[in-house]
C-alpha positions as CSV (number, residue, x, y, z in Angstrom):
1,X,-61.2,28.2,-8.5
2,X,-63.0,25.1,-7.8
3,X,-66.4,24.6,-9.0
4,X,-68.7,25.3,-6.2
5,X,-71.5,22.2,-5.1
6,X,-74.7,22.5,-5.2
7,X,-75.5,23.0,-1.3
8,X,-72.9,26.2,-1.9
9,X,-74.6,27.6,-4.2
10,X,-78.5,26.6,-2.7
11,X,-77.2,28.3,0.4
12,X,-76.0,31.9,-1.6
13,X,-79.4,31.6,-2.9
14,X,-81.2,31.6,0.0
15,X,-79.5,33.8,2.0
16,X,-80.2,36.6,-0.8
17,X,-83.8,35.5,-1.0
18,X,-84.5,34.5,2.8
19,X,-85.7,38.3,3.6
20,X,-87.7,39.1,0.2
21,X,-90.2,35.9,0.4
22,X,-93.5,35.6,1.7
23,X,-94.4,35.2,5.7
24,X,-95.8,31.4,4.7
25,X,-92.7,30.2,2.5
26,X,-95.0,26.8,2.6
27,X,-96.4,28.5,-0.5
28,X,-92.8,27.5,-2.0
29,X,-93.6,24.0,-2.2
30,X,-96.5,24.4,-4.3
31,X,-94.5,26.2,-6.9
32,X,-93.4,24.9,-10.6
33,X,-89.7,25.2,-10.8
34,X,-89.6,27.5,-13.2
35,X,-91.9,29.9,-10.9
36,X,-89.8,28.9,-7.6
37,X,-86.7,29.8,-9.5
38,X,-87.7,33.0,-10.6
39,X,-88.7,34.2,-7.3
40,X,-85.6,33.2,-5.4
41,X,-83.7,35.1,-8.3
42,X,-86.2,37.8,-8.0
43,X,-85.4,38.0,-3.6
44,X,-82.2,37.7,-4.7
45,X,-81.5,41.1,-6.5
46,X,-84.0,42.7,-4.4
47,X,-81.6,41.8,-1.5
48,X,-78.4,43.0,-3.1
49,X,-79.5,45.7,-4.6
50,X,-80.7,47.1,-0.9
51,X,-77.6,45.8,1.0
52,X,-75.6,48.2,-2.1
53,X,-77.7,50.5,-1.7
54,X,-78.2,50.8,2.0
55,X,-73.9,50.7,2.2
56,X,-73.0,53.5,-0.3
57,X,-75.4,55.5,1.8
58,X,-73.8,54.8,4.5
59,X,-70.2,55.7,2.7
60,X,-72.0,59.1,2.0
61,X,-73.0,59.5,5.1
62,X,-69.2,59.1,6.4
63,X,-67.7,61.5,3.7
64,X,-69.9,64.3,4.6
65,X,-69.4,63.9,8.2
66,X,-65.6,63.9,7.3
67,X,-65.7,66.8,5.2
68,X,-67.9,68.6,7.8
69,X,-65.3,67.8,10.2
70,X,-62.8,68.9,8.6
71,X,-64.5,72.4,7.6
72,X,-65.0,73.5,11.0
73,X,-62.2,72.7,12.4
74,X,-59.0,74.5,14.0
75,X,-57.1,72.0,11.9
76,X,-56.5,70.6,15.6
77,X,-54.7,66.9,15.8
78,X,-57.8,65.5,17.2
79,X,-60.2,66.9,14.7
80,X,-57.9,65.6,11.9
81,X,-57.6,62.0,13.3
82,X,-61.7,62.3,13.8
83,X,-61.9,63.4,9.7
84,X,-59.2,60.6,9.0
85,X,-61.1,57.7,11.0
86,X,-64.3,59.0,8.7
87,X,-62.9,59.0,5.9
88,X,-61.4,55.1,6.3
89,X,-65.0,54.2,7.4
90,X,-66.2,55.5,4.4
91,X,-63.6,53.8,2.4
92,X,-64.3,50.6,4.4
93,X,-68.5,51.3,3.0
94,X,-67.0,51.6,-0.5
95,X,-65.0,48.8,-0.6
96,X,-68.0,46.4,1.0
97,X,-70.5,47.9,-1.7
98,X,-67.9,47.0,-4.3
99,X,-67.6,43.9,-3.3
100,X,-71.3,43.3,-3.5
101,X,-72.0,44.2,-6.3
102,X,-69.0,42.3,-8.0
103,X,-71.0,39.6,-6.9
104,X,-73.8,40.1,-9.3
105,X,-71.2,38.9,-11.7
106,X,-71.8,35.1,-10.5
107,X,-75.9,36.0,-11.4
108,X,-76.0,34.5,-14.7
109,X,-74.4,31.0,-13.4
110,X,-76.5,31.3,-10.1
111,X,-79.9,31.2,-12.1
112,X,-78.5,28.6,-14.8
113,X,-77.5,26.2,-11.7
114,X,-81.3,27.3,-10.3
115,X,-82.6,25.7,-13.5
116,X,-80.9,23.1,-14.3
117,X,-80.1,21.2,-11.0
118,X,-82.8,20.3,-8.8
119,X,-80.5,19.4,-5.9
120,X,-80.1,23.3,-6.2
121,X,-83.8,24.6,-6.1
122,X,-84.7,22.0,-3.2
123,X,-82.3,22.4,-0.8
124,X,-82.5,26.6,-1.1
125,X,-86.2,25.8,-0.6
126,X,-85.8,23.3,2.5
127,X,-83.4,26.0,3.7
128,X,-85.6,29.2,3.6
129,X,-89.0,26.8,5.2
130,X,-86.5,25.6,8.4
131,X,-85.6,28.8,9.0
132,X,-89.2,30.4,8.9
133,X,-90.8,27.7,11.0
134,X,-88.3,27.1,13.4
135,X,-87.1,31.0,13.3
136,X,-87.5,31.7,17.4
137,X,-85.7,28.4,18.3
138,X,-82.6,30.1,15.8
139,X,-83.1,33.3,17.4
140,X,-82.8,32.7,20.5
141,X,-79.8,29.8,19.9
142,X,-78.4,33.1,18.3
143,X,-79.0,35.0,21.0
144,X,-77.4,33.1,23.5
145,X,-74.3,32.9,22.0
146,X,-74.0,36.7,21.5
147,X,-72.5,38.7,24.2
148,X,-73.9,42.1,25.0
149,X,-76.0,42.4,21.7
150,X,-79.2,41.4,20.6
151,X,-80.3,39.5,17.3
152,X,-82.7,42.1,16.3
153,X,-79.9,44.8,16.3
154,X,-77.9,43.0,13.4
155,X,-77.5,43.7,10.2
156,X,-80.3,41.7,8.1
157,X,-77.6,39.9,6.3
158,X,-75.2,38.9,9.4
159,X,-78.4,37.8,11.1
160,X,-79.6,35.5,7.7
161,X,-76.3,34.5,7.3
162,X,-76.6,32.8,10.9
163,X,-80.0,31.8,10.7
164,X,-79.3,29.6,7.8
165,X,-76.1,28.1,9.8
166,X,-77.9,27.3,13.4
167,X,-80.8,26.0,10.9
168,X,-78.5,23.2,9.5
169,X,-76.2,22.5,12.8
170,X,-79.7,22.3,14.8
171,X,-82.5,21.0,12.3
172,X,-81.1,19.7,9.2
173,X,-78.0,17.4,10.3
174,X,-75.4,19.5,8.9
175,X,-72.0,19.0,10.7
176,X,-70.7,22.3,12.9
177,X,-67.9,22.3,11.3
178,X,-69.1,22.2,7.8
179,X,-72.1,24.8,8.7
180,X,-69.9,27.5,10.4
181,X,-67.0,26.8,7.2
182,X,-70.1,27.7,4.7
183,X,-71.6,30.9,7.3
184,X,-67.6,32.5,6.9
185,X,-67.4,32.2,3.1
186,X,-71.0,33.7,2.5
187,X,-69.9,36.7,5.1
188,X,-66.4,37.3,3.2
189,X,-68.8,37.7,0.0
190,X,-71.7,39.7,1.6
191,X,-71.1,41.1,5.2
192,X,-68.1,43.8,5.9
193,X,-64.5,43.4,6.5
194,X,-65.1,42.2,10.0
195,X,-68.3,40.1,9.8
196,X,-66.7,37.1,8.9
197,X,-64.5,36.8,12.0
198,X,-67.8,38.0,13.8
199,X,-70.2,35.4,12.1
200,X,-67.3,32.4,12.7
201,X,-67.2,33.8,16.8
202,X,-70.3,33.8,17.0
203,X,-71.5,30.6,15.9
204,X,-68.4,28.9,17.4
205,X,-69.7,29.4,20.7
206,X,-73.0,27.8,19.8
207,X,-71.3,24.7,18.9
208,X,-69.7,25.4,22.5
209,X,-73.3,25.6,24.1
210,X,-74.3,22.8,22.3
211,X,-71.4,20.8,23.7
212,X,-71.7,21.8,27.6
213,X,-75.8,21.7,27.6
């Protein structure tokens, strides 16, 4: 595996950070390193361990529904494809909440990066500010590109994960193509099976706005 740059990892950092930090992340630039480090690292396993959390419950949740199913049932074809579809939904949970947690794995060389490489802490930093003070112009270049849903209706770390993308295509010069590349690899780590096709859908048709406005 090729080492990752320092953008790569700047941008894992703030998405896993983006929703723990204070409403004024202006605060952030007044901050010591070794302070502004330590409370992107601490975001960061606040926001993982919620997103594990909040998925196993919903695997739990599945199961029971499943076994319930299943229970009351007149072992009827339809009730057994029901208990079935449950049960690979809950599998489908299980899988996504592995997955994020074998990311805390990459912990240890995500805070020695943090520390050691300022090209790191600033860009997370200049990352998390666009996105706060520009966050309704994102939204709502979010929301135009969705069809039939709303932004507020995603999951917090779909919606960060295009935040952070439409806040580098629109305010911080970042090429489309590079952006949206960056959005689908932080999805395949962190969102669900399907979130990274949905995340690359997505923000390909606002680089399709973009292009006819």
């Amino acid at each position: 595996m090729q080492p990752r740059k320092p953008q790569q990892i700047a941008r894992e950092l703030a998405l896993l950070s983006l929703s723990q930090l204070p409403v004024n992340p202006k605060k952030l630039e007044k901050l010591p390193d070794e302070q502004l480090v330590a409370k992107l690292v601490l975001g960061a396993v606040r926001t993982l361990t919620t997103e594990v959390q909040d998925t196993l419950n919903n695997a739990a949740g599945e199961l029971q529904r499943s076994n319930d199913r299943l229970l009351t049932s007149q072992t009827r074809a339809s009730d057994l494809n029901t208990a079935r579809t449950m049960l690979q939904e809950a599998i489908t949970y299980t899988q996504t909440a592995i997955n994020q947690v074998g990311t805390a794995v990459d912990f240890p060389e995500l805070i020695q990066l943090a520390n050691q490489d300022k090209e790191v802490r600033n860009y997370a930093k200049e990352i998390i500010i666009t996105v706060n003070e520009n966050r309704n112009v994102i939204d709502q270049i979010i929301s135009d590109a969705l069809v039939d849903w709303q932004v507020t209706r995603l999951a917090q770390i779909d919606r960060d994960i295009l935040q952070i993308a439409a806040a580098e295509m629109k305010f911080m010069g970042v090429p489309a193509s590079i952006a949206i590349n960056e959005a689908v690899e932080l999805a395949k780590r962190y969102s669900g099976d399907e979130g990274h096709r949905f995340i690359n859908g997505v923000l390909r048709r606002v680089t399709e706005q973009k292009q006819t406005a």
